[in-house]
N, C-alpha and C positions, 0 to 999 in steps of 0.2 A: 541520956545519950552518953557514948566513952568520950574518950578525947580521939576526936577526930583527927587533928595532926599526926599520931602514933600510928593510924590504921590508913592514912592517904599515901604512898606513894608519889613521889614529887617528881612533873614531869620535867625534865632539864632543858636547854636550849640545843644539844647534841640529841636529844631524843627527837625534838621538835624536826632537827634537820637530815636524821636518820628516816624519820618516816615520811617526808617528803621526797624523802630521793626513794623510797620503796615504793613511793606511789605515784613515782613519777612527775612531781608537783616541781614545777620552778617560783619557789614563796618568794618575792622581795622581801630587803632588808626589815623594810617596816612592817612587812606581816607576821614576821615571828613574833614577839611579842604578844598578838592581838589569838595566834594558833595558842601558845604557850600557858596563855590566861584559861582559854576554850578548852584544852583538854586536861590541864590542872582543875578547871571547874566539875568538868565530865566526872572526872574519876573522885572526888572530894562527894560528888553524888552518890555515885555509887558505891563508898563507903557508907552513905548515909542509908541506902537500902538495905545494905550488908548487916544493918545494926535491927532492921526488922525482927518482931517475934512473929517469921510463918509459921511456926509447931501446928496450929488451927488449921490451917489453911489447904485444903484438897488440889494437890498438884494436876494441872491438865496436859493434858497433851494437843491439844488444839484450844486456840481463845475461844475459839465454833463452840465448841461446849459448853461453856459459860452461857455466851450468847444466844445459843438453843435453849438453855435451862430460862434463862430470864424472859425470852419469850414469850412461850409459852407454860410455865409453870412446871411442865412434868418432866424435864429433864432432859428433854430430845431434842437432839437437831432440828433445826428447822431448815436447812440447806435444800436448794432446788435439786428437781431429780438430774441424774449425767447421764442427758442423751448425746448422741453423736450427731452431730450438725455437716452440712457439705464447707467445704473451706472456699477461698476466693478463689476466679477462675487464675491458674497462673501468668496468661497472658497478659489480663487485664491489668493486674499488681506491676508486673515487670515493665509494660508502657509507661509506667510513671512511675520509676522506679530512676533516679538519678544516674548510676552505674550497672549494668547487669550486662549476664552472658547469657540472657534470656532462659537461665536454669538458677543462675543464685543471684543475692545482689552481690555488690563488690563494693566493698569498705576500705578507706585507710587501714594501712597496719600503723597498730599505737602501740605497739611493742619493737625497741629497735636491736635489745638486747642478747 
């Protein structure tokens, strides 16, 4: 394996508190640190995948394929057929439905900006 420190990117504590305010996170003081370790570890990973020989390795476009080939041996999905199903009746959902105008629900806005 290279030298991992050269190919990690270090995450900073202005990074830690840039992307809690991007995602809206109010961290306490004492959770930076415990974020800061977390996504310095993330990415020190995924330099360590980064260092893989895939040259071999047949790219998918769905994991399904994989999992169809191991299956069953010959290489096909094994995925159920898509049929179309009746949905729930809307009245019944919307009675127990917390908030509703009896056509949608009605949620918090978690966006104030």
């Amino acid at each position: 394996m290279g030298d991992k420190q050269g190919m990690t990117a270090k995450v900073t504590v202005e990074d830690v508190e840039r992307v809690a305010e991007l995602a809206n996170l109010e961290l306490k003081p004492e959770e930076t640190p415990a974020m800061l370790r977390d996504l310095n570890a993330i990415l020190e990973y995924v330099a360590e995948l980064n260092e893989l020989d895939t040259s071999g390795v047949t790219p998918l476009a769905q994991v399904s394929e994989l999992v169809g080939g191991l299956l069953d041996g010959s290489g096909k999905s094994q995925l159920r057929a898509d049929q179309t199903l009746p949905s729930l009746d809307r009245a019944t959902v919307m009675a127990q439905a917390p908030e509703t105008d009896q056509v949608f629900f009605k949620v918090p806005k978690v966006i104030e900006r």
